[in-house]
DOMIMAR-362858 format. One line per field, with one value per residue (C-alpha): x, y, z; residue in one letter; residue number from 0. Coordinates in Angstrom, 3 decimals, padded with zeros to 6 digits, m for minus. Example, Ala and Ser with C-alpha at 12.3 -4.5 7.8 and 13.67 -1.06 7.14 Angstrom:
<nodes>
east	[012.300,013.670]
north	[m004.500,m001.060]
up	[007.800,007.140]
r	[A,S]
k	[0,1]
</nodes>
This chain:
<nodes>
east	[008.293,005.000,004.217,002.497,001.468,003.836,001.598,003.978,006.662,009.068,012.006,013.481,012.658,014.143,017.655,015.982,013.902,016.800,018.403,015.936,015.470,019.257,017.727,016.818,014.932,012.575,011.686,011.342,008.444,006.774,007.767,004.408,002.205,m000.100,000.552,003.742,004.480,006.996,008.530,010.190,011.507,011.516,012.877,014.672,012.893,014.370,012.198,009.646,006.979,005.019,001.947,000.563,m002.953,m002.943,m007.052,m009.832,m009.198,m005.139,m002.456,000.995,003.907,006.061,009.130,010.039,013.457,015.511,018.304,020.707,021.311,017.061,017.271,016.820,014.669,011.301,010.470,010.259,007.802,006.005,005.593,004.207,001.974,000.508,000.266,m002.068,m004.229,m004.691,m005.217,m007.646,m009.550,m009.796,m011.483,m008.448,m008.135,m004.758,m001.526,001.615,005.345,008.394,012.094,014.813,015.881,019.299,017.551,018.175,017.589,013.943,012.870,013.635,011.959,008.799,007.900,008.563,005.644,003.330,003.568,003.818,005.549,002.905,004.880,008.004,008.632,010.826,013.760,012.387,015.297,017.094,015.838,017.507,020.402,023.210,023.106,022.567,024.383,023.736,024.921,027.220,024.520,022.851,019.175,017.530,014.278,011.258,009.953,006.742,004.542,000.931,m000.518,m004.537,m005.771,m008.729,m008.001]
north	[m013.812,m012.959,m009.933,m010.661,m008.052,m008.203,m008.718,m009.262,m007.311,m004.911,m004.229,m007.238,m004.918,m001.562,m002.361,m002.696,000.230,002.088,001.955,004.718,006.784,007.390,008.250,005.476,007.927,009.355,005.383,004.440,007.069,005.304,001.929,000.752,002.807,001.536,m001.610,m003.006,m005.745,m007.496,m009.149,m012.600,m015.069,m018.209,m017.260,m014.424,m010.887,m009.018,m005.433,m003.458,m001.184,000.439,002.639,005.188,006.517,010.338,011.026,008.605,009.426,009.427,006.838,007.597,005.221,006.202,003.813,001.123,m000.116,m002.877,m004.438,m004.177,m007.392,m006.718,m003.735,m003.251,m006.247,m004.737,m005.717,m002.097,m001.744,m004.947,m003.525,m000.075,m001.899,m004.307,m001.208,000.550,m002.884,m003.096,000.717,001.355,m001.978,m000.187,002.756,005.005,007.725,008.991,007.335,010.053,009.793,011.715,011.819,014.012,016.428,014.514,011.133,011.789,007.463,007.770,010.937,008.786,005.977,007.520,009.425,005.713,004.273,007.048,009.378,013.496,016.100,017.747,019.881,020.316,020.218,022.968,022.510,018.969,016.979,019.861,018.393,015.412,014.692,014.337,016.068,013.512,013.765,011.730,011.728,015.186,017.056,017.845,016.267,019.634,019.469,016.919,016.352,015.056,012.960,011.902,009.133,008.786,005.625,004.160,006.372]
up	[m005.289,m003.074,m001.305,002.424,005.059,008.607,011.387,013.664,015.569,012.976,014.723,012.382,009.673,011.195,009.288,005.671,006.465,007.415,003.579,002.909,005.952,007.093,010.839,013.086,015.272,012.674,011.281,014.824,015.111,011.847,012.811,014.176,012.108,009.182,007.022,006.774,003.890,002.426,m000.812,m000.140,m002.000,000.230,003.407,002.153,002.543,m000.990,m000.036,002.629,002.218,004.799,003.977,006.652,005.476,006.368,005.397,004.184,000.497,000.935,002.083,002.193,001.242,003.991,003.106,000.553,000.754,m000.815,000.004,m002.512,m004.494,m005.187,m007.052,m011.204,m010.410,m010.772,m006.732,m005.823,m009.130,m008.056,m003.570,m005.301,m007.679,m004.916,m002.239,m005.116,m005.544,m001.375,m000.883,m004.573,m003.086,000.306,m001.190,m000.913,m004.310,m003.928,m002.971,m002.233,m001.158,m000.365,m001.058,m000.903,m002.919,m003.526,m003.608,m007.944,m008.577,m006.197,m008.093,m011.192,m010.152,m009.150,m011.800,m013.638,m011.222,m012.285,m009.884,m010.185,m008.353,m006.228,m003.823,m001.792,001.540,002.518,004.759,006.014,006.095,008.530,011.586,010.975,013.762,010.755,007.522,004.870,001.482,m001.712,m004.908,m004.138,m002.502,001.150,001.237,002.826,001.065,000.594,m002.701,m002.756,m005.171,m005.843,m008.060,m008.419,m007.443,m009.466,m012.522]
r	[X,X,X,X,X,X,X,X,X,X,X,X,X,X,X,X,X,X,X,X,X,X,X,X,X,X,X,X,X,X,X,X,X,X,X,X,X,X,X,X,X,X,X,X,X,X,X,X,X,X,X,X,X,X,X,X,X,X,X,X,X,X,X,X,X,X,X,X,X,X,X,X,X,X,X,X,X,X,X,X,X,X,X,X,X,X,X,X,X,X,X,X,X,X,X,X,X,X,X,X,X,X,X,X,X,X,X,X,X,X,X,X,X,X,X,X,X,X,X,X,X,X,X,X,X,X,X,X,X,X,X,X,X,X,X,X,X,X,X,X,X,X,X,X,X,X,X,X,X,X,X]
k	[0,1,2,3,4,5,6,7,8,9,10,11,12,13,14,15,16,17,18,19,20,21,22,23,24,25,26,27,28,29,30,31,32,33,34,35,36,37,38,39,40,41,42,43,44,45,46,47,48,49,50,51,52,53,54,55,56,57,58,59,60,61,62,63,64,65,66,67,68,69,70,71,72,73,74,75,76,77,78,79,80,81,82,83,84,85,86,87,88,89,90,91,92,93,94,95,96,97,98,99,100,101,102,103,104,105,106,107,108,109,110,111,112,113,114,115,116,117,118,119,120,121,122,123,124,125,126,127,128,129,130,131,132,133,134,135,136,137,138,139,140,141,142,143,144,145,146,147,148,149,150]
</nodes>
């Protein structure tokens, strides 16, 4: 497996980056912005990550998605791992990211990366144009997390 930055266009990507934000509007919005990179395997893309930096000391992973026959397999692990390489490299101290409140496998799985709750975001997934529902409950609010980079 190898993990290479997208230069080019990313609407090829807008399906894959869909399995974790349900609203094509809201990635659409995010599409272009920041890095984009991907894990492949030969021709075959297994997983996406795109990281948006929101100050000089902070970038945000705004999405990492697999597609399904990819996960257990330590690919989401390995995008995560590479992102903090890149973005501790670049000078960056603090990586965060967000998932739902009803995301239960993310929450899981970040805390498993190293990252902490920090805060919530309150009512954010609202202004979505469908209510999303996971695991038996409505995604309403945005928990957020923060790892330190260079610790």
């Amino acid at each position: 497996m190898r993990i290479e930055e997208i230069t080019g266009l990313r609407e090829a990507y807008l399906p894959l980056l869909m399995l974790a934000d349900e609203g094509e509007e809201v990635v659409r919005k995010y599409l272009d912005d920041g890095q984009l990179f991907a894990a492949a395997s030969g021709d075959e893309v297994l997983g996406v990550a795109l990281y948006v930096p929101v100050d000089e000391e902070t970038v945000e992973l705004k999405n990492i998605a697999l597609d399904g026959a990819s996960r257990g397999k330590g690919i989401g692990r390995a995008l995560i791992e590479d992102g903090i390489f890149r973005y501790t490299a670049l000078g960056f101290r603090r990586m965060v990211v967000g998932t739902a409140n009803s995301s239960i496998g993310n929450l899981a799985f970040y805390q498993k990366c190293g990252f902490r709750m920090s805060h919530i975001r309150r009512d954010f997934f609202l202004s979505y144009p469908e209510p999303i529902w996971e695991n038996g409950i409505r995604a309403i609010d945005m928990v957020m997390f923060e790892r330190g980079l260079g610790d």
